[in-house]
C-alpha positions in Angstrom: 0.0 0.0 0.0 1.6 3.2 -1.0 0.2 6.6 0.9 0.3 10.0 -0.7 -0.3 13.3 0.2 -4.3 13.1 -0.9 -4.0 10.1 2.3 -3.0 12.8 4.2 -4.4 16.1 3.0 -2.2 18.0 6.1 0.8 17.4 4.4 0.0 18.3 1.7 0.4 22.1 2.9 4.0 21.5 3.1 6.8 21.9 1.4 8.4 18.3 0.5 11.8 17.7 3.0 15.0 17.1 1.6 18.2 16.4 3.3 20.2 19.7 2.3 17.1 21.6 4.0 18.0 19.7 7.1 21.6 20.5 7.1 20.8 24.0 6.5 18.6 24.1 9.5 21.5 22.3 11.4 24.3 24.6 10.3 22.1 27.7 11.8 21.9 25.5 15.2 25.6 24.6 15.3 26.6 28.1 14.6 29.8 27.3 13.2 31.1 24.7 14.8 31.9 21.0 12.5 29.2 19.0 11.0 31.2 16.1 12.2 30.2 16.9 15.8 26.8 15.2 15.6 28.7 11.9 14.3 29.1 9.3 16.4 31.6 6.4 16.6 31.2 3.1 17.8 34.2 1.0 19.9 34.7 -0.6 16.3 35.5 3.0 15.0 31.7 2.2 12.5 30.7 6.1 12.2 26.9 6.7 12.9 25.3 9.9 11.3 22.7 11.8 12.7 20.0 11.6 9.9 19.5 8.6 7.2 17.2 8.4 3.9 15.6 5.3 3.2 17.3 2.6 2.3 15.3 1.7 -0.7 15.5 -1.6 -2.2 16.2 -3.3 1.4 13.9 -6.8 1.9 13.2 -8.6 5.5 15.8 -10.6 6.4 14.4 -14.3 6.5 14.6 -15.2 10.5 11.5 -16.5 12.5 8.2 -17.7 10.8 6.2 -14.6 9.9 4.3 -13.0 13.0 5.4 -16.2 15.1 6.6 -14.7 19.3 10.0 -15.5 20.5 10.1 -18.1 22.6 10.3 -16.5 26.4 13.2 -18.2 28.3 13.3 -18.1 31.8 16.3 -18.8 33.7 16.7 -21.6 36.4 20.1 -21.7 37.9 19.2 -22.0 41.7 21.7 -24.4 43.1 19.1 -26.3 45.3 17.7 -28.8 42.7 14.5 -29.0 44.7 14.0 -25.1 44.6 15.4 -24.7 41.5 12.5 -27.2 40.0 10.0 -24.9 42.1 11.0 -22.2 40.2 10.5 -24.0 36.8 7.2 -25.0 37.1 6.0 -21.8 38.4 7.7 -19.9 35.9 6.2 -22.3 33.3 2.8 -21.8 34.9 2.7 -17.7 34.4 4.0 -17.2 30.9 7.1 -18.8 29.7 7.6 -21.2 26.9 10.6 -22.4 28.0 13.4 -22.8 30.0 17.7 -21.7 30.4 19.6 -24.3 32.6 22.5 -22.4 33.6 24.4 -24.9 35.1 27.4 -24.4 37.5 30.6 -23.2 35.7 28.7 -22.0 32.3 30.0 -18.6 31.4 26.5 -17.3 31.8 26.6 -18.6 35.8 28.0 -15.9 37.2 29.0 -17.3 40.7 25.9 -20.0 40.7 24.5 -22.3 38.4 22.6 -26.2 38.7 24.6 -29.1 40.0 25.2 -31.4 36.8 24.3 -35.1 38.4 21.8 -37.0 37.4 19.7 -37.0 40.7 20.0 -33.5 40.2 18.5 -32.9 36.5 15.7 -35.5 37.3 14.8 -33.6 40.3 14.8 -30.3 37.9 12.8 -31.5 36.0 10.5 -33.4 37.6 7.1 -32.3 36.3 8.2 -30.7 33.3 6.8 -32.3 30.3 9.5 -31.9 27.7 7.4 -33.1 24.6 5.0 -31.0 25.1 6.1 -27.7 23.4 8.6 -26.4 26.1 11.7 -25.3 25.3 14.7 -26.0 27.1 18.3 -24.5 27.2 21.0 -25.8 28.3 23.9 -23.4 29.2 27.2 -25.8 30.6 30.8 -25.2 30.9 33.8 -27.3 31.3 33.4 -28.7 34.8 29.0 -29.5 34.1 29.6 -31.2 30.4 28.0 -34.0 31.7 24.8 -31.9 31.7 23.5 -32.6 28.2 24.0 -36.1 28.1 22.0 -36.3 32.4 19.3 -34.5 30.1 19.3 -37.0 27.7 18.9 -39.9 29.8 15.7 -38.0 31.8 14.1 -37.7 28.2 14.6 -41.5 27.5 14.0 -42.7 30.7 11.1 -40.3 31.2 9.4 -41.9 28.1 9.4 -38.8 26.3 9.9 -39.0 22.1 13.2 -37.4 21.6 12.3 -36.1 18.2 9.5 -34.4 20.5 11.7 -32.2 21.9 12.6 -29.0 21.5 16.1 -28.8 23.4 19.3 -26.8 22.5 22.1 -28.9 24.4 24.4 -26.3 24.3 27.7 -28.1 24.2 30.7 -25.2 23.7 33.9 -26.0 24.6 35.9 -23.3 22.9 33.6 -20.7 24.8 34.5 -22.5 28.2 38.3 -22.6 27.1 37.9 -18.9 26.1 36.6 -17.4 29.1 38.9 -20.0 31.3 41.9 -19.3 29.2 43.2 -23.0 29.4 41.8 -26.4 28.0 43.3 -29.8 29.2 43.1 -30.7 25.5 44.7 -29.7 22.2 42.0 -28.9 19.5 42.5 -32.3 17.8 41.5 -34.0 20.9 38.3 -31.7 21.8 36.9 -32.4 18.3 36.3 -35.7 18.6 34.7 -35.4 22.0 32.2 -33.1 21.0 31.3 -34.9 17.8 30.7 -37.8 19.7 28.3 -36.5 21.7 26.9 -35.0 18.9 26.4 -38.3 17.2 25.4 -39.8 20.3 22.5 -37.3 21.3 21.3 -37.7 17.4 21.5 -41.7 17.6 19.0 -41.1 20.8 16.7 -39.5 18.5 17.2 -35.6 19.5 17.3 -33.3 16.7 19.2 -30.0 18.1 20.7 -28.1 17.9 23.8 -29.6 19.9 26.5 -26.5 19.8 26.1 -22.9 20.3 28.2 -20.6 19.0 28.5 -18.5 21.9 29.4 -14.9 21.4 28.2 -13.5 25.1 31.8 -14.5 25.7 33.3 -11.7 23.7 30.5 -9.2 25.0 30.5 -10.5 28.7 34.3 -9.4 28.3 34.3 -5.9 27.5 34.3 -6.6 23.6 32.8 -4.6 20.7 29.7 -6.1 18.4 32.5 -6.4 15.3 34.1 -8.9 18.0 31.1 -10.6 19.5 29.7 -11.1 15.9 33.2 -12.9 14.8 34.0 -15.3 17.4 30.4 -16.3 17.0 31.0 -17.0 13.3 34.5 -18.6 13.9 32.9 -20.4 16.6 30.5 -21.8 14.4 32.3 -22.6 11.4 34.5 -24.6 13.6 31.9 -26.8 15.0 30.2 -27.0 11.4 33.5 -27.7 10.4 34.3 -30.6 13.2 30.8 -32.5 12.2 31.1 -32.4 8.7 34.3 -34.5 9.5 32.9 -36.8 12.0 30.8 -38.4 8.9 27.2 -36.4 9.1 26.3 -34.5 5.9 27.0 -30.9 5.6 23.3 -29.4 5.3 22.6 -31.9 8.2 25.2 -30.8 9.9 23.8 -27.2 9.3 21.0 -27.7 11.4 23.1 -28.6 14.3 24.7 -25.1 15.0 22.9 -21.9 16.8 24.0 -18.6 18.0 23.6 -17.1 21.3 24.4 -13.5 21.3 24.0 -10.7 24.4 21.3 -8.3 23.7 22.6 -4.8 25.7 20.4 -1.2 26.2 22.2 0.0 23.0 18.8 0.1 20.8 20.4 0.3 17.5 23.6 -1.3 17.8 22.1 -4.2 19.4 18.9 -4.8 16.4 21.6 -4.2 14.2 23.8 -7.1 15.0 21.3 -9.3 15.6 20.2 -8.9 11.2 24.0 -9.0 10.9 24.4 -12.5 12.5 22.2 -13.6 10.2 23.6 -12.5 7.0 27.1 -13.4 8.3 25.7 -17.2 8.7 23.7 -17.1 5.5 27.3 -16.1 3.7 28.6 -19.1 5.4 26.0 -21.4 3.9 26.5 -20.1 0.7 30.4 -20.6 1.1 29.5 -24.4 1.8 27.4 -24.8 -1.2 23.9 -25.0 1.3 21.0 -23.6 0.8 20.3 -20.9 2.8 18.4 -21.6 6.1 18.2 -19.1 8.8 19.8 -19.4 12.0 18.7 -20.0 15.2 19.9 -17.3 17.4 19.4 -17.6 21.1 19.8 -14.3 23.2 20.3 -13.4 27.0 20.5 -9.7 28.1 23.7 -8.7 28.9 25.5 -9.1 31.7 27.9 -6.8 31.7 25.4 -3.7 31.5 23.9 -4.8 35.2 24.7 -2.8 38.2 24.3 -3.7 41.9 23.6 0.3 42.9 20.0 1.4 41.8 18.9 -2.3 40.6 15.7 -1.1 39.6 17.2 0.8 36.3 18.5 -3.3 35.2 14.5 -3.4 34.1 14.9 -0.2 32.0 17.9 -1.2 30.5 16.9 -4.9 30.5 13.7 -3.5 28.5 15.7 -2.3 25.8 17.9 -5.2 24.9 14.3 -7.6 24.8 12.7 -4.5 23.0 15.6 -4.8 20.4 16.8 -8.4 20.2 13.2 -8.9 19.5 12.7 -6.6 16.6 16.1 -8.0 15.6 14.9 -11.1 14.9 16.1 -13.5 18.1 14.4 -16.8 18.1 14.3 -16.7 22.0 15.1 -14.7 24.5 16.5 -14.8 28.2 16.0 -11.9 30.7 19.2 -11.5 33.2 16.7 -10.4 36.5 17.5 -7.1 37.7 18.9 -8.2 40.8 21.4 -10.5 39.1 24.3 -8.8 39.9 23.7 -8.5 43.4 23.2 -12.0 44.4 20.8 -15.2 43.1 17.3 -13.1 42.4 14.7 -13.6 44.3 10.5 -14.3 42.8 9.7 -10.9 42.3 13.0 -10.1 40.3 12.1 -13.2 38.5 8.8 -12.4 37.7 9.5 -9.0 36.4 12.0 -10.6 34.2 9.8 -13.1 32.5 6.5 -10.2 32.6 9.6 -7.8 30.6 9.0 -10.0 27.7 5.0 -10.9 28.2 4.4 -7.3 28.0 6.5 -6.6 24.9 4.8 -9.8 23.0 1.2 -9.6 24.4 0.9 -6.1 25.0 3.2 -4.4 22.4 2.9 -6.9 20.0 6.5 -6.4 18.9 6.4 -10.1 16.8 3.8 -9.1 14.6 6.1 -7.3 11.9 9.0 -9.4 10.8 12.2 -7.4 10.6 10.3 -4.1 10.9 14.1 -2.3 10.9 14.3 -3.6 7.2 14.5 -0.1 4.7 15.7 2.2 7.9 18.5 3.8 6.4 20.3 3.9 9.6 19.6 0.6 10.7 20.5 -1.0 7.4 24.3 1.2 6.8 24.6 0.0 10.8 24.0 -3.9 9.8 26.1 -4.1 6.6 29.3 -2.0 8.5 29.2 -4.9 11.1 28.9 -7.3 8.4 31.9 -6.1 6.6 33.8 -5.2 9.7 33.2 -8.6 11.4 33.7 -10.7 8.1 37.3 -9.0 8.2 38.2 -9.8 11.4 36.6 -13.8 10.4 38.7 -13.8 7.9 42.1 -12.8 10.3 40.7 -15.4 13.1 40.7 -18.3 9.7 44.2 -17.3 8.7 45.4 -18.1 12.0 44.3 -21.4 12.0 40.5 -21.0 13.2 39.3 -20.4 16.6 41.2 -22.2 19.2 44.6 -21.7 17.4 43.9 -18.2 17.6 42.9 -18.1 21.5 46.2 -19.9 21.8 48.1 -17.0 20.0 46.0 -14.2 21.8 45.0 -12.6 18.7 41.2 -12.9 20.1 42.3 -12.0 23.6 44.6 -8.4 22.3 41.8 -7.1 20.6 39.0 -7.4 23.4 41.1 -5.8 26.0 42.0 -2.8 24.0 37.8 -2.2 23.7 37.4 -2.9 27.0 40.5 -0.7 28.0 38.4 2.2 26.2 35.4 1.3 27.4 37.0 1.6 30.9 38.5 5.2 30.0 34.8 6.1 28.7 33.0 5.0 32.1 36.1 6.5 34.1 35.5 9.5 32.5 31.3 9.4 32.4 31.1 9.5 29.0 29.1 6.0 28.6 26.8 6.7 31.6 25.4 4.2 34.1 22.6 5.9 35.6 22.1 5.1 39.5 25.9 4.1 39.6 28.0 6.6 37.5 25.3 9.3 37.2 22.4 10.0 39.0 23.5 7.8 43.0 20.9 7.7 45.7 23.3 7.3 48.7 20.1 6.4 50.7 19.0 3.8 48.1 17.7 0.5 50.2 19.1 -2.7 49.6 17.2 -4.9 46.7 16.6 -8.6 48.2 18.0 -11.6 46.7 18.0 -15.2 48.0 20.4 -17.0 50.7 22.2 -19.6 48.2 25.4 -21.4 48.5 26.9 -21.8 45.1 27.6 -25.7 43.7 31.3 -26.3 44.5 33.2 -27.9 41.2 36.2 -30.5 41.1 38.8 -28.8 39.4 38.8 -29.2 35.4 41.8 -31.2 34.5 45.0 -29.8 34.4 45.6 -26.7 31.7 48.2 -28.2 29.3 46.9 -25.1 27.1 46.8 -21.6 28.5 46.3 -18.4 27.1 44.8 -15.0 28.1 41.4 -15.5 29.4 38.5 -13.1 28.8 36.3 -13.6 31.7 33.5 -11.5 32.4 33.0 -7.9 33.8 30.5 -5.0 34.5 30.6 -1.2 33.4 30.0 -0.6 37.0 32.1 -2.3 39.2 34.8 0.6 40.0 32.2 2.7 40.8 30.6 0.3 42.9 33.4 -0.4 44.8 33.9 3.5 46.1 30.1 2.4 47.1 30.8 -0.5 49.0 34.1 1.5 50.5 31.4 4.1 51.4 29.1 1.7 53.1 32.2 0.0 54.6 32.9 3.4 56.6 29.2 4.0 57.2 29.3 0.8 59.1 32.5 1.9 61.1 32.0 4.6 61.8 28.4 6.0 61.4 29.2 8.5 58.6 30.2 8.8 55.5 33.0 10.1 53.9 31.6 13.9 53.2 32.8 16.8 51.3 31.1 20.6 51.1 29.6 22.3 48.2 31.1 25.9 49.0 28.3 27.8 46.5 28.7 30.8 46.2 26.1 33.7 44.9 22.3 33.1 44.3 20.7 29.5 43.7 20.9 31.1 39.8 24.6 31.0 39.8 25.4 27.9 41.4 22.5 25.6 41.0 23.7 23.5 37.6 27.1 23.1 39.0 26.6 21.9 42.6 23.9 19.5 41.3 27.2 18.3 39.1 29.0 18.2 42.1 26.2 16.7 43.9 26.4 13.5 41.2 29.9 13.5 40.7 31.2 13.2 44.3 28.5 10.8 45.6 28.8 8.0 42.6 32.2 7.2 44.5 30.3 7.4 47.6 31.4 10.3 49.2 28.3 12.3 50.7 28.1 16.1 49.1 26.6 18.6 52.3 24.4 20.9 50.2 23.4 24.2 51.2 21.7 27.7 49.9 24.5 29.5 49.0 26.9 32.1 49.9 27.5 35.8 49.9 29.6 36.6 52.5 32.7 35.1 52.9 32.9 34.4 56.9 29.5 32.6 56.7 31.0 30.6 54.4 34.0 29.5 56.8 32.0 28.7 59.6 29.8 26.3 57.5 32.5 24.7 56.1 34.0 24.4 59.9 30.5 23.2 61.2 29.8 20.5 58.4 32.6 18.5 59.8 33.8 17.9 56.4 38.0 18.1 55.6 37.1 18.3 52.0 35.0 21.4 49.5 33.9 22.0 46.0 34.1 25.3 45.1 30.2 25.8 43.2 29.2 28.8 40.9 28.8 30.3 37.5 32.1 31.4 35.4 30.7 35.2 36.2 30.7 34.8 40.0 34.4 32.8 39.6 35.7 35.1 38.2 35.3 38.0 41.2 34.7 35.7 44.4 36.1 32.1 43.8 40.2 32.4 44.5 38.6 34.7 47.7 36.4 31.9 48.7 39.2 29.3 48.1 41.2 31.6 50.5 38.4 31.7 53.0 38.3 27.6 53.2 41.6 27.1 53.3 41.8 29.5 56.1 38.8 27.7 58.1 41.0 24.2 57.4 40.5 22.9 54.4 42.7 20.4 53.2 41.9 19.7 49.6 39.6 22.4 47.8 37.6 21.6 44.5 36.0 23.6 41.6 33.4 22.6 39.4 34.3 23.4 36.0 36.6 24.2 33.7 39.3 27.0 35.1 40.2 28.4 32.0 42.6 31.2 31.7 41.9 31.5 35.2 43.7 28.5 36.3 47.0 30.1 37.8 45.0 32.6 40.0 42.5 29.9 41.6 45.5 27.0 41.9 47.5 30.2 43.7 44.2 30.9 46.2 44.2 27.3 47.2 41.9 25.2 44.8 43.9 21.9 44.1 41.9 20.0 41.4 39.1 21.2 39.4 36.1 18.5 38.1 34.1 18.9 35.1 32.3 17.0 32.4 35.0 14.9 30.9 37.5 14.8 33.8 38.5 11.0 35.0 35.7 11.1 37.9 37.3 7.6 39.4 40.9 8.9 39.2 39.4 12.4 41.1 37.1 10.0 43.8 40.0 7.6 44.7 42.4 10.6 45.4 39.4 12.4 47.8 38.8 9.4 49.8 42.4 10.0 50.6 41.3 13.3 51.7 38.7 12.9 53.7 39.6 12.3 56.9 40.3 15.5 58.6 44.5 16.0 60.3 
């Protein structure tokens, strides 16, 4: 159906848009300054522009059945096999259509996880009828192999049909060796392993998928999409690769591969590399002389974007990555619970994880349109840059020998830790923000509750005849949250926090932006920033600073009132016994004068904010 302007007789009464009347309207808002200040840059260096036309041409890429949901996972990783199966069945009862066994060890367990035995999987699952429609996960690492094949024998011994099944076993040893940075095994001796259990689980009658291509490894770590979206290819291809060889026929062997990719708040970026992972497989298929049959790409939200402080923005951001994963064309889809990061989540933060994606299916009906980001000129440069980029970097992971040969030569490993390097130098500075840990604290924020486990403790994995740098996994918001917990730490001791005064000086007109800058900047380390209603006279501003108790002060005001009364106020707190004095903002030409009146460091939009909190704690305590 094509609309027109007599569809929509407003519009008629305008003038058609172009793109060089938007730039002119631009140039008149920038006044001067570079065009190239409204383009952004990813951590792979892909430029993004501010405005796109359509991408004519474009058509859907083929991923789920037309208008069919995503299937909505829910995670089960409780280490109590009795809880864990109470969780399953009431999960399965209110809304999801299947099930993520994050066993203890995975790379998705983060310090919890199922206990691999038999007894244990039987008493998992107990209840849950496998050949009925649910879908089941299974995330394992090197110590809970075992896992797939305990699954296995539940389904046989259970009676279930095999072929009845909808299970993804999940078998990925080069993941486990990548986030571990050692194997017990060469290469040569893994392939074999896991094409055996390949063959076995298909000689029971399963149909798979039986390996995941896991590129949450690469994200979990700090790496860019270009990154994630390679080792998930090279992952593949090398598992492809290994069953083609064990005797099963290629486009049989096609079938037996999936992806599983993290989905993170980055809108955009995250739709566009879920379309990329498909075209990158599809080129794949082509390479191998197979017709083209599209992938089945798992997703979980990412870990790496969770904070512990303010828990509650997890379901905004958590929100996003469904919201766009989704529209991206995941096949199913795993919510990390809000709470995650704080400890093993409790049945409200599981609930609102599994209602994140109810809402966005039943109530949004976000499945209805299949790849609705198909002709967005933005979205489709953004998905065939990754494409190209990743296929690159593919290609440099093949010339080394595939994946495992180039863990073993760090090629992998270099290129992840200089993203994450710059992604640490972006949240140092503030520039990627984390609301409620970098930007925006609540110091008086209660504690989110999460449930009284004991993780499952796991014999040691063989000894590591192969070792290499590891990329294990992190979170944006760690450093912050460790001024935090050093906050709460001193809280505890000695029934205050570390403190510092906002010195503001003038009206609330002249200091008001800045001290609320000061305000967020000093208290996302932790250290508690004594507001007040401003200064005129210089005395009342000593004995404030001497009555607040606090050995530190910011210095808070416009450029205007700095430039007459700031290096006298510096004077004035340095004088009342001041040991470190701040200013918020830039100093400018004025820099000698307020260093020589006694301001030490000055903190503004940009500034290393960790660097700058670290040093005041050392300042805090008074002589």
């Amino acid at each position: 159906m094509t609309i027109t302007t007599e569809d929509l007789p407003l519009a008629a009464d305008f003038a058609p848009a172009s793109y060089d009347d938007w730039k002119k309207l631009v140039a008149g808002v920038l006044k001067g300054a570079p065009f190239e200040k409204l383009v952004g840059k990813t951590y792979d260096g892909i430029k993004i522009d501010p405005i796109y036309p359509r991408a004519k041409g474009a058509s859907p890429i083929a991923g789920r059945a037309a208008a069919a949901p995503w299937q909505i996972m829910q995670r089960i990783d409780h280490p109590d096999a009795g809880e864990a199966n109470a969780q399953a069945l009431h999960d399965l009862e209110n809304g999801a259509t299947g099930l993520t066994l994050v066993f203890a060890g995975a790379n998705g367990a983060h310090g919890f996880g199922l206990d691999p035995s038999a007894e244990a999987v039987a008493k998992i699952l107990d209840g849950v009828f496998l050949d009925a429609g649910i879908a089941l996960e299974l995330q394992i690492g090197p110590q809970s192999r075992m896992a797939a094949s305990r699954v296995a024998e539940f389904v046989k011994r259970k009676g279930f049909s095999p072929a009845a099944c909808d299970i993804r076993f999940g078998l990925d040893p080069l993941g486990g060796a990548a986030v571990w940075g050692s194997s017990p095994y060469a290469w040569a001796e893994i392939v074999p392993a896991v094409t055996g259990a390949v063959q076995g689980l298909v000689a029971l009658g399963f149909k798979g998928p039986f390996v995941a291509a896991d590129g949450r490894v690469v994200h979990d770590a700090g790496g860019s999409e270009v990154q994630e979206l390679a080792f998930a290819l090279a992952s593949g291809v090398a598992y492809l690769r290994a069953i083609e060889q064990s005797g099963i026929a290629l486009d049989v062997a096609q079938g037996m591969v999936y992806a599983r990719l993290a989905a993170d708040a980055d809108q955009f970026l995250t739709l566009a590399k879920f379309r990329a992972m498909r075209l990158l497989w599809a080129r794949i298929e082509q390479a191998c002389g197979l017709a083209p049959r599209p992938l089945f790409i798992a997703a979980d939200t990412a870990w790496r974007m969770l904070t512990q402080r303010d828990a509650f923005v997890n379901m905004l951001r958590a929100t996003m990555a469904t919201f766009s994963a989704g529209l991206g064309g995941a096949n199913a889809v795993t919510v990390l619970p809000h709470t995650l990061a704080r400890g093993l989540p409790d049945p409200f933060a599981r609930r609102v994880a599994r209602n994140t994606q109810l809402v966005l299916l039943e109530e949004s009906n976000l499945a209805k349109v299949s790849d609705p980001a198909a002709g967005s000129g933005g979205i489709e440069a953004l998905t065939r840059e990754l494409c190209e980029a990743a296929w690159a970097l593919f290609q440099e992971t093949e010339k080394a020998g595939g994946l495992f040969a180039a863990l073993e030569r760090n090629i992998i490993q270099r290129k992840v830790a200089a993203t994450r390097s710059a992604r640490e130098v972006n949240v140092a500075k503030r520039r990627d923000v984390l609301t409620g840990a970098s930007e925006f604290p609540n110091l008086h924020e209660a504690d989110v509750a999460v449930l009284d486990a004991r993780p499952v403790v796991l014999p040691p994995y063989g000894e590591a005849q192969f070792k290499f740098d590891p990329l294990p996994p992190m979170r944006l918001a760690a450093p912050f949250e460790a001024l935090r917990d050093q906050s709460d730490a001193i809280l505890k001791k000695a029934g205050q926090r570390p403190k510092i005064f906002l010195a503001n000086l003038g009206t609330a007109a002249d200091f008001t932006a800045r001290a609320t800058f000061a305000k967020s900047f000093f208290e996302a380390g932790g250290i508690e920033a004594l507001d007040n209603e401003g200064f005129l006279v210089f005395a009342e501003l000593a004995g404030a600073f001497k009555a607040s108790g606090a050995a530190i002060a910011c210095v808070c005001s416009s450029d205007k009132v700095y430039a007459g009364k700031a290096a006298d106020a510096a004077k004035a707190l340095q004088a009342a016994g001041a040991r470190h004095i701040y200013l918020a903002g830039r100093p400018g030409e004025q820099e000698a004068v307020f260093r020589g009146a006694g301001v030490s460091d000055f903190v503004f939009a940009g500034c290393d904010a960790l660097a700058a909190l670290r040093d005041a704690y050392k300042r805090t305590e008074r002589a």
